[in-house]
PDB file with SEQRES, HELIX, SHEET and CRYST1 records, atoms N, CA, C and O in Angstrom:
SEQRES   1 A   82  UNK UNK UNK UNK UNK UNK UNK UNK UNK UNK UNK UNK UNK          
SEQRES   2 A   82  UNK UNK UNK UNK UNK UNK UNK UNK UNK UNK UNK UNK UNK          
SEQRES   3 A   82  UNK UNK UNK UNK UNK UNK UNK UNK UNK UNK UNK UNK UNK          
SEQRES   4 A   82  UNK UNK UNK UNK UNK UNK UNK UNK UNK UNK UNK UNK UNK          
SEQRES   5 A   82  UNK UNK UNK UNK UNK UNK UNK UNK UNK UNK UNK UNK UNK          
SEQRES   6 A   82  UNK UNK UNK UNK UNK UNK UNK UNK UNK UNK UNK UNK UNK          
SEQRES   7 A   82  UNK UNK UNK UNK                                              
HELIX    1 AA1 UNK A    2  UNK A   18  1                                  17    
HELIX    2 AA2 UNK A   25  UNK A   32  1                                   8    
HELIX    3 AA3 UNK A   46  UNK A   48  5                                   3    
HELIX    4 AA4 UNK A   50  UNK A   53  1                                   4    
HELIX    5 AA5 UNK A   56  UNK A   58  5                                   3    
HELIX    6 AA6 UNK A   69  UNK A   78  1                                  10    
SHEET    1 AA1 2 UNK A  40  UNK A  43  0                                        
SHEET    2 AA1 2 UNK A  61  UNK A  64  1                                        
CRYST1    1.000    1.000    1.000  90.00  90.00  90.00 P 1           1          
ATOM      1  N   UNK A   1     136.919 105.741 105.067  1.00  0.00           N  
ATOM      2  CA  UNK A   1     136.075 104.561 105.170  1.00  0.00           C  
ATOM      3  C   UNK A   1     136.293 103.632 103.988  1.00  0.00           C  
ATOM      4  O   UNK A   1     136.520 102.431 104.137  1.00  0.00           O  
ATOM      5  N   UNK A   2     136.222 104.189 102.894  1.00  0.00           N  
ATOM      6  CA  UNK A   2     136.581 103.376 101.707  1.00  0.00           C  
ATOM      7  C   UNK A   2     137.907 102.370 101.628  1.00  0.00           C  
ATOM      8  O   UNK A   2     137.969 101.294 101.032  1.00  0.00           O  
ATOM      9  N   UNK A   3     139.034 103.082 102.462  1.00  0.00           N  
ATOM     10  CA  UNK A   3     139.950 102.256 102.566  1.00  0.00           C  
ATOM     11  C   UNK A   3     139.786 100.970 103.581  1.00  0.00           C  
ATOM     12  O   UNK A   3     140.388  99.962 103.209  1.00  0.00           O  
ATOM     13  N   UNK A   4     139.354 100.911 104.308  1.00  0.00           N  
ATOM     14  CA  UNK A   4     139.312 100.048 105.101  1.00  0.00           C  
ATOM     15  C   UNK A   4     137.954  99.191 104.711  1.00  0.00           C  
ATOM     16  O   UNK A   4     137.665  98.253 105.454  1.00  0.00           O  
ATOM     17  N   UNK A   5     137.100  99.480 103.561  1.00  0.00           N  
ATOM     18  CA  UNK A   5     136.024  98.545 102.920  1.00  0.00           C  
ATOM     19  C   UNK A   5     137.144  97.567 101.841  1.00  0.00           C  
ATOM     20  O   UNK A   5     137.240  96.342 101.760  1.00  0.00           O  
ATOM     21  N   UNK A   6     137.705  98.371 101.288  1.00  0.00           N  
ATOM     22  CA  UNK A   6     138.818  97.606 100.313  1.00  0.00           C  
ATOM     23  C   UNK A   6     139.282  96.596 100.876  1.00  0.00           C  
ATOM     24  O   UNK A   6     138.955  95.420 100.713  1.00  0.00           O  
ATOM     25  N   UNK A   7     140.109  97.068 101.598  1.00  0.00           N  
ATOM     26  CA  UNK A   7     140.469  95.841 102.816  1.00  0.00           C  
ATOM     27  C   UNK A   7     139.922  94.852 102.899  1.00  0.00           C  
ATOM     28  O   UNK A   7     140.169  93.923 102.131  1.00  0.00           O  
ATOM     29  N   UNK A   8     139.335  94.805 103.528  1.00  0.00           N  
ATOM     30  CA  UNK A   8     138.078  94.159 103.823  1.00  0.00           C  
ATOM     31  C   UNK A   8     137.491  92.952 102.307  1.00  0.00           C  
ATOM     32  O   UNK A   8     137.421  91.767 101.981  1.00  0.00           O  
ATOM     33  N   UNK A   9     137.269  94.017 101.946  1.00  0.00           N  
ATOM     34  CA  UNK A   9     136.998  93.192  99.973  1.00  0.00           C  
ATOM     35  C   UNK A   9     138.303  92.454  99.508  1.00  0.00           C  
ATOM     36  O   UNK A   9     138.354  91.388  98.894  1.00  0.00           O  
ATOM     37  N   UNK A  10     139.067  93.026  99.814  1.00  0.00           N  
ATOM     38  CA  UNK A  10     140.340  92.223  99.357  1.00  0.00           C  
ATOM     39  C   UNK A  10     141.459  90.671 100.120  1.00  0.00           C  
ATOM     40  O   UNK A  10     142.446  89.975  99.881  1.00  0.00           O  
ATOM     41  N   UNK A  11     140.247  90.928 101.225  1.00  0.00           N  
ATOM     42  CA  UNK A  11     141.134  90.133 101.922  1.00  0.00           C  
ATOM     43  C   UNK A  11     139.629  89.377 102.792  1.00  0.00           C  
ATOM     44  O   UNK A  11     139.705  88.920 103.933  1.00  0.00           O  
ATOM     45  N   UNK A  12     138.588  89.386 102.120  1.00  0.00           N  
ATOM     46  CA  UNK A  12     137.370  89.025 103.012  1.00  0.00           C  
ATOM     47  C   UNK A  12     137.421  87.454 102.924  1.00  0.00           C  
ATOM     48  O   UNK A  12     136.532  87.252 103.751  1.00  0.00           O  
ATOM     49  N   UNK A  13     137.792  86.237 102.545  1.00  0.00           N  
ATOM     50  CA  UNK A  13     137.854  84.904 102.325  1.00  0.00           C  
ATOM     51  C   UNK A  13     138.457  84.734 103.977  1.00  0.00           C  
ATOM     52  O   UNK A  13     138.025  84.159 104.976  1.00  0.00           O  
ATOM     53  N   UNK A  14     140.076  85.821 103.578  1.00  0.00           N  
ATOM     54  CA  UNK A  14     140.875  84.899 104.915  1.00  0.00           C  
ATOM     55  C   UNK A  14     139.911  85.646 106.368  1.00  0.00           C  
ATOM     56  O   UNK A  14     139.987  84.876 107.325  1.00  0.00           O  
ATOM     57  N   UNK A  15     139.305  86.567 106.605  1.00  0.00           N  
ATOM     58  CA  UNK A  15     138.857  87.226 107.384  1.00  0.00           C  
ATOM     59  C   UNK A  15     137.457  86.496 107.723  1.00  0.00           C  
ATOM     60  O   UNK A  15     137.303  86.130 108.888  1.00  0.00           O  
ATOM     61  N   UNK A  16     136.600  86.299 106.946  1.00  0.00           N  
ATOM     62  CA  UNK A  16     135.699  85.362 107.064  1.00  0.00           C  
ATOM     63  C   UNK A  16     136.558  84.163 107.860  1.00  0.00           C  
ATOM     64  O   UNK A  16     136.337  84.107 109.070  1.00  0.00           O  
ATOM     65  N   UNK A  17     136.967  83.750 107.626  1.00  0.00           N  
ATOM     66  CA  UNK A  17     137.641  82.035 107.492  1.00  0.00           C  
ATOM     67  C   UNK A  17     137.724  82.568 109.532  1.00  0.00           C  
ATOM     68  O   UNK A  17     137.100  82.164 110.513  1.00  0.00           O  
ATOM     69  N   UNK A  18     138.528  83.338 109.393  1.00  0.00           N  
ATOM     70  CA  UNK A  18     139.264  83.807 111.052  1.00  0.00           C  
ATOM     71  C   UNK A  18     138.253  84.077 112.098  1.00  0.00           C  
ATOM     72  O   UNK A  18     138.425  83.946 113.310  1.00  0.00           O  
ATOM     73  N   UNK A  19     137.153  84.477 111.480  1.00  0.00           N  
ATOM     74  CA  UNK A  19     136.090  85.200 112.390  1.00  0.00           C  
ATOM     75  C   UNK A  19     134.611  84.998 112.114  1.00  0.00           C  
ATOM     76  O   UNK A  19     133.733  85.861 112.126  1.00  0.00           O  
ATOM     77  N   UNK A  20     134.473  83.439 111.812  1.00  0.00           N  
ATOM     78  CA  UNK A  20     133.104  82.970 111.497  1.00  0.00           C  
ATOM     79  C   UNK A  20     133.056  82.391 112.577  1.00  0.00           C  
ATOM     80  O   UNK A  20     131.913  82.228 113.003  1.00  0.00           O  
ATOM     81  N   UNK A  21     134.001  81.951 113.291  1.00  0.00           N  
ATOM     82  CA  UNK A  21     133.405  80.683 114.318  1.00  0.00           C  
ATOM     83  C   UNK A  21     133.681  81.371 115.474  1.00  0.00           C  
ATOM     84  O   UNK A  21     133.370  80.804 116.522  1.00  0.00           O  
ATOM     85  N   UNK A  22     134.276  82.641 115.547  1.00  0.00           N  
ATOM     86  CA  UNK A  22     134.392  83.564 116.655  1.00  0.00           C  
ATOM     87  C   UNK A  22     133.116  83.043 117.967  1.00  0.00           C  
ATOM     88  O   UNK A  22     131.930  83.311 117.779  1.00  0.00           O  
ATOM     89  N   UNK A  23     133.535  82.366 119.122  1.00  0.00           N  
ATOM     90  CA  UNK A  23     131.857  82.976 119.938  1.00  0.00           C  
ATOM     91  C   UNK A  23     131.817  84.444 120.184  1.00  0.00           C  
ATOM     92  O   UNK A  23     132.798  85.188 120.172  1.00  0.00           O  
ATOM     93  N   UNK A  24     130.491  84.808 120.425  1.00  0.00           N  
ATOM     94  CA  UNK A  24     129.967  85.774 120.341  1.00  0.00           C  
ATOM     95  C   UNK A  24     128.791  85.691 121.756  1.00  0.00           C  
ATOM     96  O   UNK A  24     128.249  86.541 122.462  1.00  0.00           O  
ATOM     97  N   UNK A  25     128.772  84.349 121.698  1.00  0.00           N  
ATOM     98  CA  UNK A  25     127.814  84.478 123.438  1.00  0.00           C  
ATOM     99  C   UNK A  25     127.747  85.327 124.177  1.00  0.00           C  
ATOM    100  O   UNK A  25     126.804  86.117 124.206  1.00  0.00           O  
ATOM    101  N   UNK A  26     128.665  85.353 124.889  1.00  0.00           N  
ATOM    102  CA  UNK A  26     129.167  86.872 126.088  1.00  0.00           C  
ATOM    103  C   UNK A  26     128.052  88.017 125.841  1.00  0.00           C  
ATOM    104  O   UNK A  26     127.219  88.496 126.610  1.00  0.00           O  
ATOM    105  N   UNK A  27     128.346  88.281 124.474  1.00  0.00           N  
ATOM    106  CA  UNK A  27     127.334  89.450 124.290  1.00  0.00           C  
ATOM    107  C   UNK A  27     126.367  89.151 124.530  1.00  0.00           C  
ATOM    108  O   UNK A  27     125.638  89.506 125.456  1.00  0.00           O  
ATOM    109  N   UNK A  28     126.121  88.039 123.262  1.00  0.00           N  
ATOM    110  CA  UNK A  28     124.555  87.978 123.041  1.00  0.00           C  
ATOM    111  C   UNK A  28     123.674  87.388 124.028  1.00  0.00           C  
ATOM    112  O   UNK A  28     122.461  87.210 123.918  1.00  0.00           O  
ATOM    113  N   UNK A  29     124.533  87.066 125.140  1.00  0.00           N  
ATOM    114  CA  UNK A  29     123.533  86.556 126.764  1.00  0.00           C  
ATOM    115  C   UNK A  29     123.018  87.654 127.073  1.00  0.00           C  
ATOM    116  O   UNK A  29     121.836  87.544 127.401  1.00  0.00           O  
ATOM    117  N   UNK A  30     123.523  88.908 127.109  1.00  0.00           N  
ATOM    118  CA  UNK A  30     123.360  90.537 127.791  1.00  0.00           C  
ATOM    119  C   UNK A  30     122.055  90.390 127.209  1.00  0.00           C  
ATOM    120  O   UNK A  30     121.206  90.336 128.099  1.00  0.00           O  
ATOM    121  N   UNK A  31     121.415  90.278 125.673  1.00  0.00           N  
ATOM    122  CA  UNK A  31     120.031  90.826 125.480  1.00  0.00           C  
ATOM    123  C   UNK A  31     118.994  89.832 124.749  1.00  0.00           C  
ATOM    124  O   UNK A  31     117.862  90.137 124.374  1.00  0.00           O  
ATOM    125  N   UNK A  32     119.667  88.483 124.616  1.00  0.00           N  
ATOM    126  CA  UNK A  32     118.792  87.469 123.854  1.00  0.00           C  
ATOM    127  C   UNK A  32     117.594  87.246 124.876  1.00  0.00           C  
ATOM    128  O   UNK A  32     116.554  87.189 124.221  1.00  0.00           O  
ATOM    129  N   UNK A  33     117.385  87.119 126.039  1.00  0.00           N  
ATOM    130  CA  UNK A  33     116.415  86.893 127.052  1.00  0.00           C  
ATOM    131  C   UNK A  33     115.283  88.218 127.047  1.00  0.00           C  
ATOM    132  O   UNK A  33     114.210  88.244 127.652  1.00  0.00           O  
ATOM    133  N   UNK A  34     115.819  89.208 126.249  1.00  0.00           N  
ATOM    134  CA  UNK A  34     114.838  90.087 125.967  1.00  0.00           C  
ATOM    135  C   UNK A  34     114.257  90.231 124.639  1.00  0.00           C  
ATOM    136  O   UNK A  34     113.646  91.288 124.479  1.00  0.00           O  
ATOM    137  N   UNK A  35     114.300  89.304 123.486  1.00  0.00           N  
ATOM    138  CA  UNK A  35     113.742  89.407 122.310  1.00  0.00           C  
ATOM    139  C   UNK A  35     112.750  88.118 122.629  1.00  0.00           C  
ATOM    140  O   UNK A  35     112.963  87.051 123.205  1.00  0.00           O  
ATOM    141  N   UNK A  36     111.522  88.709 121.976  1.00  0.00           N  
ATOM    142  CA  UNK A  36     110.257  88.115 121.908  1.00  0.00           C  
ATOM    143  C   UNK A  36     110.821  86.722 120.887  1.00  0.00           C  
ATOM    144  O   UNK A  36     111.802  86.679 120.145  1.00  0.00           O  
ATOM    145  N   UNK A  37     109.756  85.622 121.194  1.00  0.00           N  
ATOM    146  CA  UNK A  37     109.939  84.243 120.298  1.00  0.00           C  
ATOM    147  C   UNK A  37     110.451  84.723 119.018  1.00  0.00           C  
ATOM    148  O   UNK A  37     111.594  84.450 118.650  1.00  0.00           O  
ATOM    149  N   UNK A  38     109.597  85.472 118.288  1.00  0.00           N  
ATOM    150  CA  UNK A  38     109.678  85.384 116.927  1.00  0.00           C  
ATOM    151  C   UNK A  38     110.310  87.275 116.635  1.00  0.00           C  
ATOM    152  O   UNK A  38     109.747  88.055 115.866  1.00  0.00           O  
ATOM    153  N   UNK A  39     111.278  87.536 117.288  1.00  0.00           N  
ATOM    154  CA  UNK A  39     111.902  88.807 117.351  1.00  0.00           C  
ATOM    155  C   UNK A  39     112.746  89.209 116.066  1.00  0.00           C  
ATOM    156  O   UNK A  39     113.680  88.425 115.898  1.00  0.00           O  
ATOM    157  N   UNK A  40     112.692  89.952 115.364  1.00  0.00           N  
ATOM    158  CA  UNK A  40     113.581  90.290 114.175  1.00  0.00           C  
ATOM    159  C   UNK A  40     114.938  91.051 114.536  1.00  0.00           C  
ATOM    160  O   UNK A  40     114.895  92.169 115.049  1.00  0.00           O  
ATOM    161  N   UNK A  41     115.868  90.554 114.317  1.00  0.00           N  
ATOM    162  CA  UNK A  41     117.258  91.002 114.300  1.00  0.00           C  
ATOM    163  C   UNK A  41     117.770  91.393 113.175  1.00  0.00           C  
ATOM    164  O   UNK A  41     117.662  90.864 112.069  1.00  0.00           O  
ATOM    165  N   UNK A  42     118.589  92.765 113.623  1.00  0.00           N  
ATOM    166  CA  UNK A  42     118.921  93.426 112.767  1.00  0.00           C  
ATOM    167  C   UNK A  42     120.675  93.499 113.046  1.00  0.00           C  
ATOM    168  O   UNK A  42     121.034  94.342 113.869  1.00  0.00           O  
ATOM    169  N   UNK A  43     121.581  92.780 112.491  1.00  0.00           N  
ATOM    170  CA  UNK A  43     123.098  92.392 112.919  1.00  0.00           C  
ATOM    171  C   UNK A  43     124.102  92.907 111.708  1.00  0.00           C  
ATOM    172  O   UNK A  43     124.196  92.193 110.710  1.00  0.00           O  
ATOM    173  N   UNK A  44     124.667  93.834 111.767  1.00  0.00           N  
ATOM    174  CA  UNK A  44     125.361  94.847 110.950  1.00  0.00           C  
ATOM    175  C   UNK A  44     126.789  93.766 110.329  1.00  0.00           C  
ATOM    176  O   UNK A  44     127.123  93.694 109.147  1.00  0.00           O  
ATOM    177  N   UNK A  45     127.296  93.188 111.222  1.00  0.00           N  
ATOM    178  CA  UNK A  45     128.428  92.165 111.388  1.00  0.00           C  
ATOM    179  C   UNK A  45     128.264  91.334 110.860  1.00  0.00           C  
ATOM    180  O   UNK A  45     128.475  90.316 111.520  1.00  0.00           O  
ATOM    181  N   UNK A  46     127.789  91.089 109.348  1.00  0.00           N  
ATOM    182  CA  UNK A  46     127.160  89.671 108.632  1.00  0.00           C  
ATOM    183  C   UNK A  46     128.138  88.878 108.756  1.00  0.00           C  
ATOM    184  O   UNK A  46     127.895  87.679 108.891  1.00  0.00           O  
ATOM    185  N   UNK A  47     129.220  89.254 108.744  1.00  0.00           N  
ATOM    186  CA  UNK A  47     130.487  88.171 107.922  1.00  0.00           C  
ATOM    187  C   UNK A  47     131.201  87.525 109.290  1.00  0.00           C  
ATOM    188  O   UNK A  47     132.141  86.744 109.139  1.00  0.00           O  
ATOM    189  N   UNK A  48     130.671  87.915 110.793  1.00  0.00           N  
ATOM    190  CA  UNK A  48     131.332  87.323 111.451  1.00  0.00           C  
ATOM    191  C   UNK A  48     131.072  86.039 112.544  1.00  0.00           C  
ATOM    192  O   UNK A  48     131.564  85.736 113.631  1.00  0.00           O  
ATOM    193  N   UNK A  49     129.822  85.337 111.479  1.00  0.00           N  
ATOM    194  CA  UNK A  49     129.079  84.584 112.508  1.00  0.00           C  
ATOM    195  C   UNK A  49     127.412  85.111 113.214  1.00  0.00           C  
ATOM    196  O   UNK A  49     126.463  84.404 113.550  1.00  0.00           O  
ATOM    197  N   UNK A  50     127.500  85.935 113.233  1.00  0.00           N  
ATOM    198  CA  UNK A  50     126.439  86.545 114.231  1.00  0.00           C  
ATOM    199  C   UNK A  50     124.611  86.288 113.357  1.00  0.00           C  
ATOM    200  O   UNK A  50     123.545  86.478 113.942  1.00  0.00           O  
ATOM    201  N   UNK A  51     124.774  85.796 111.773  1.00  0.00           N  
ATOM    202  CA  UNK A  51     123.516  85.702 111.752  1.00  0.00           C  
ATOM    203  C   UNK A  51     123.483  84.037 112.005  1.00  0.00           C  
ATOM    204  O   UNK A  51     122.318  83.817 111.672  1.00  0.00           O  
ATOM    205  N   UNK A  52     123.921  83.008 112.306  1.00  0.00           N  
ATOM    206  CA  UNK A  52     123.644  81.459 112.583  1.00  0.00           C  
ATOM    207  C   UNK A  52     123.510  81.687 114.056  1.00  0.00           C  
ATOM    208  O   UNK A  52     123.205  80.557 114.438  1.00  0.00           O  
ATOM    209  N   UNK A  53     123.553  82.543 115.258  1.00  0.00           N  
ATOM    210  CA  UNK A  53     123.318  82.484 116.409  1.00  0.00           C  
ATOM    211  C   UNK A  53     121.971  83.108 116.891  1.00  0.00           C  
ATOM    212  O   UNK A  53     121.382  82.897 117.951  1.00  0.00           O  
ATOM    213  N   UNK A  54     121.508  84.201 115.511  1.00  0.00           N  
ATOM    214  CA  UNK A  54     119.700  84.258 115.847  1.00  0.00           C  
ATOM    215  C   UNK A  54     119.370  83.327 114.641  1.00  0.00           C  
ATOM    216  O   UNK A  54     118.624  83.959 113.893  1.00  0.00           O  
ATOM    217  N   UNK A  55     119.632  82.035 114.129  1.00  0.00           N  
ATOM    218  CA  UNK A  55     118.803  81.415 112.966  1.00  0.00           C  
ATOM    219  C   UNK A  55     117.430  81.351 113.170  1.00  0.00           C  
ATOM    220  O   UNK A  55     116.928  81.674 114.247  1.00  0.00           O  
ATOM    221  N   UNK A  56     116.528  80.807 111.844  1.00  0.00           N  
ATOM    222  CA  UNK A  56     115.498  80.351 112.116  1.00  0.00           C  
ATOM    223  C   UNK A  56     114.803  79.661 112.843  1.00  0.00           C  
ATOM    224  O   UNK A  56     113.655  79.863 113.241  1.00  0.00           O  
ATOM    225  N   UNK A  57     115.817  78.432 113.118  1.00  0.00           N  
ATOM    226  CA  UNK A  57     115.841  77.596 113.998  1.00  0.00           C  
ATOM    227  C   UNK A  57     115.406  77.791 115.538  1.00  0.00           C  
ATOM    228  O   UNK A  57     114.968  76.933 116.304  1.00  0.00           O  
ATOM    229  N   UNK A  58     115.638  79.095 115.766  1.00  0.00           N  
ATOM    230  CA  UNK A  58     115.507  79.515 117.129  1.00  0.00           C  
ATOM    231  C   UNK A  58     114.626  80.847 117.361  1.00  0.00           C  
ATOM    232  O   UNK A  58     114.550  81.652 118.290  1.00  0.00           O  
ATOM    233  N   UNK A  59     113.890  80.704 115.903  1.00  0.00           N  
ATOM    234  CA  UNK A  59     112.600  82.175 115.929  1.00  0.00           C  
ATOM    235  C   UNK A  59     112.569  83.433 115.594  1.00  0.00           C  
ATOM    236  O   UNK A  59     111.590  84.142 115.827  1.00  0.00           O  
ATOM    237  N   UNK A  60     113.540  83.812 115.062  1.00  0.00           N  
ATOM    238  CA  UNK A  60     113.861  84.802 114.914  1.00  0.00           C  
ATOM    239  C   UNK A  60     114.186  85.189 113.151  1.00  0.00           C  
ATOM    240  O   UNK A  60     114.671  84.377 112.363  1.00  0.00           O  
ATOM    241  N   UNK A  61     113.780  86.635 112.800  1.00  0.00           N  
ATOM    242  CA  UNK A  61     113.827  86.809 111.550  1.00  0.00           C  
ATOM    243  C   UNK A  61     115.064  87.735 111.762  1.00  0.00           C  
ATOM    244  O   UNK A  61     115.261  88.389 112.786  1.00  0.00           O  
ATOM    245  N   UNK A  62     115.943  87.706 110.570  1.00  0.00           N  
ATOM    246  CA  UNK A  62     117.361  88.007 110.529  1.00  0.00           C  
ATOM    247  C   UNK A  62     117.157  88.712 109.404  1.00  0.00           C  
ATOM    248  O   UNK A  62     116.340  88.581 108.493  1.00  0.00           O  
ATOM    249  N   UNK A  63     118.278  89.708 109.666  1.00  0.00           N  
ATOM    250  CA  UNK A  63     118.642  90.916 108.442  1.00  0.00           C  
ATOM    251  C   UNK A  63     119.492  90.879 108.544  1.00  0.00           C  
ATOM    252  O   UNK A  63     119.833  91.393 109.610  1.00  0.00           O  
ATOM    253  N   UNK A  64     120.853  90.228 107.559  1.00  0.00           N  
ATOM    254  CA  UNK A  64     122.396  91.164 107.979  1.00  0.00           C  
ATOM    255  C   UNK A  64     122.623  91.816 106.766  1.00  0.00           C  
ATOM    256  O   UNK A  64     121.963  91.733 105.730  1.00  0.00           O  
ATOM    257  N   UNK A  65     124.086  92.779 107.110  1.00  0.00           N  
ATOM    258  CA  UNK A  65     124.727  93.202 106.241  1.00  0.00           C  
ATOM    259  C   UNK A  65     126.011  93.810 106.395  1.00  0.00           C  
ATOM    260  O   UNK A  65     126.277  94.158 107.546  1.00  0.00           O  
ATOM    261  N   UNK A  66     127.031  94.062 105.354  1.00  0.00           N  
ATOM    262  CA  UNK A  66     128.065  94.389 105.715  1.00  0.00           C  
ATOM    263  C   UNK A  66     128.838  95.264 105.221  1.00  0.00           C  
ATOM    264  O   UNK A  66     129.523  94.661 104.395  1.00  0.00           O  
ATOM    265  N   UNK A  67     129.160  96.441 105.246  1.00  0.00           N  
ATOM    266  CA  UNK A  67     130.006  97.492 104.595  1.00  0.00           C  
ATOM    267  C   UNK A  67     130.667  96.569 103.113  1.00  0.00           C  
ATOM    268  O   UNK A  67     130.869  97.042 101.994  1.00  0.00           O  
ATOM    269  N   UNK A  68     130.808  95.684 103.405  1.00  0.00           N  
ATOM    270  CA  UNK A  68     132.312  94.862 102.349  1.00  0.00           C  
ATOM    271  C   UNK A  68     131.051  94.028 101.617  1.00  0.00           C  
ATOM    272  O   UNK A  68     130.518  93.040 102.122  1.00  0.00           O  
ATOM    273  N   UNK A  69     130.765  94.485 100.625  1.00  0.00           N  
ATOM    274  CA  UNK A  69     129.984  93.613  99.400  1.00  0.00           C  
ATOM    275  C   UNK A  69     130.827  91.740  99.443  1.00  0.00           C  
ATOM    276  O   UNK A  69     130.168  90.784  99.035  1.00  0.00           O  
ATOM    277  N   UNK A  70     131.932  91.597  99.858  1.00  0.00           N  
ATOM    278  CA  UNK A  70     132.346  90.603  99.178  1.00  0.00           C  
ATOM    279  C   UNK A  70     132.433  89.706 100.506  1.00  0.00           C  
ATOM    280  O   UNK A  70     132.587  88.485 100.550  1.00  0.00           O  
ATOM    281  N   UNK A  71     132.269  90.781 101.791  1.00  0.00           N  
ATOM    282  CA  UNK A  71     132.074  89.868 103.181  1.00  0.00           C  
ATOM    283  C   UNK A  71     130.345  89.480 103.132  1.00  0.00           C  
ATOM    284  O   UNK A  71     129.818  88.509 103.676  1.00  0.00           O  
ATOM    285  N   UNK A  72     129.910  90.165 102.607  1.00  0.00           N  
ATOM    286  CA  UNK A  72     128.072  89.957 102.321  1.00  0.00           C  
ATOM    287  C   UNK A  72     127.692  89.089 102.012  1.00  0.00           C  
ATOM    288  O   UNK A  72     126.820  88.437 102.586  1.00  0.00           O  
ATOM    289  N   UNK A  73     128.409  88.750 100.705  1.00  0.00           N  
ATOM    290  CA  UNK A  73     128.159  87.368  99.312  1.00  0.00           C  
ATOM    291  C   UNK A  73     128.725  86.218 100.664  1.00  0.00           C  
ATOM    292  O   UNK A  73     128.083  85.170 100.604  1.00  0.00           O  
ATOM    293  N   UNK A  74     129.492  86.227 101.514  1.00  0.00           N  
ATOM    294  CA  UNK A  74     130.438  85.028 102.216  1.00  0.00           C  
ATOM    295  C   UNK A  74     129.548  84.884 103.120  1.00  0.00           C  
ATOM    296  O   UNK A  74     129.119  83.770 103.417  1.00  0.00           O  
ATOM    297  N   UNK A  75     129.131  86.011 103.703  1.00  0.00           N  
ATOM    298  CA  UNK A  75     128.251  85.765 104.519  1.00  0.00           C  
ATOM    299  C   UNK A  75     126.645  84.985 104.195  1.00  0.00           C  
ATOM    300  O   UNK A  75     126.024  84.278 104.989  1.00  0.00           O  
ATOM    301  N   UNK A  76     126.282  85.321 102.962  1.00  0.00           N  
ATOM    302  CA  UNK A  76     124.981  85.060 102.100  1.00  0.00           C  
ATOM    303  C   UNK A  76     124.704  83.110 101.849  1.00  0.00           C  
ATOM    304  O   UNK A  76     123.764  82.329 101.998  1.00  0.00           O  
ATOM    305  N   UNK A  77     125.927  83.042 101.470  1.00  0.00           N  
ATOM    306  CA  UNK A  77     126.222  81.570 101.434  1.00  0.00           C  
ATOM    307  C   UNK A  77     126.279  80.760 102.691  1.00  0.00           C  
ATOM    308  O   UNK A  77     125.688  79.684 102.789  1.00  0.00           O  
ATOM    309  N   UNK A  78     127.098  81.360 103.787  1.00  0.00           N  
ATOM    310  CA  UNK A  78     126.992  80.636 105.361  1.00  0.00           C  
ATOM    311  C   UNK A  78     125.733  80.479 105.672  1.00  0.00           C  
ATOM    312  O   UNK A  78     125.442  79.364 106.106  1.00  0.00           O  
ATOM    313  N   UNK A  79     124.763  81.377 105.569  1.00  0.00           N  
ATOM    314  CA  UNK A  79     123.412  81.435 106.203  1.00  0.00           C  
ATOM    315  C   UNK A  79     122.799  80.634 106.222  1.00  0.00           C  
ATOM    316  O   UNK A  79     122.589  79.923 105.240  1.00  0.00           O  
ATOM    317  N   UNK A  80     122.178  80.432 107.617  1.00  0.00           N  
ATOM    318  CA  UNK A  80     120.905  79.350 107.669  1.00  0.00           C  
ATOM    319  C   UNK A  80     120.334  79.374 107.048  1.00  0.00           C  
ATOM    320  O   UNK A  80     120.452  80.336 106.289  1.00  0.00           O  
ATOM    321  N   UNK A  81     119.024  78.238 106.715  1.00  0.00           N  
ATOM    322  CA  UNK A  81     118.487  78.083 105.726  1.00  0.00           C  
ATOM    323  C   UNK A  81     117.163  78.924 106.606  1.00  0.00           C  
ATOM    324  O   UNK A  81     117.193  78.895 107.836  1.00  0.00           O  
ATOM    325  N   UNK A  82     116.028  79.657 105.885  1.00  0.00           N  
ATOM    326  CA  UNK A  82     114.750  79.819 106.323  1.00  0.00           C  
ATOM    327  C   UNK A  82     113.918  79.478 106.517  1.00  0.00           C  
ATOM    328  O   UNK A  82     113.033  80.216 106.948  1.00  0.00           O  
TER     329      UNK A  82                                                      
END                                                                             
């Protein structure tokens, strides 16, 4: 596991960059119609987009995070505002 966090840390700018604007819809149609207005999400995948698609904006309280400390910080900065 560690090797592939390195990775990840070492190369998280261009990886971010590749997979922030990823859609992610597809999925998130399957279960967004089942979280209450103000539903808290819990999205493991910080660094790939997925916390600006439950923002504040749309009711929902957000938690991410990410194995890769340095996809976290990239991700920390993208984030909607609260």
């Amino acid at each position: 596991m560690m090797k592939s966090i390195d990775y990840y840390n070492r190369n998280a700018e261009t990886f971010f960059a590749a997979t922030v604007t990823v859609s992610m819809d597809s999925i998130y149609q399957r279960f967004l119609h089942r979280l209450p207005e103000t539903g808290r999400v819990l999205t493991q995948v910080a660094a790939q987009g997925a916390t600006p698609k439950f923002s504040p904006d749309r009711g929902f309280i957000v938690e991410a995070f990410d194995a890769s400390p340095e996809l976290a910080k990239l991700a920390s900065i993208h984030r909607p505002a609260s």
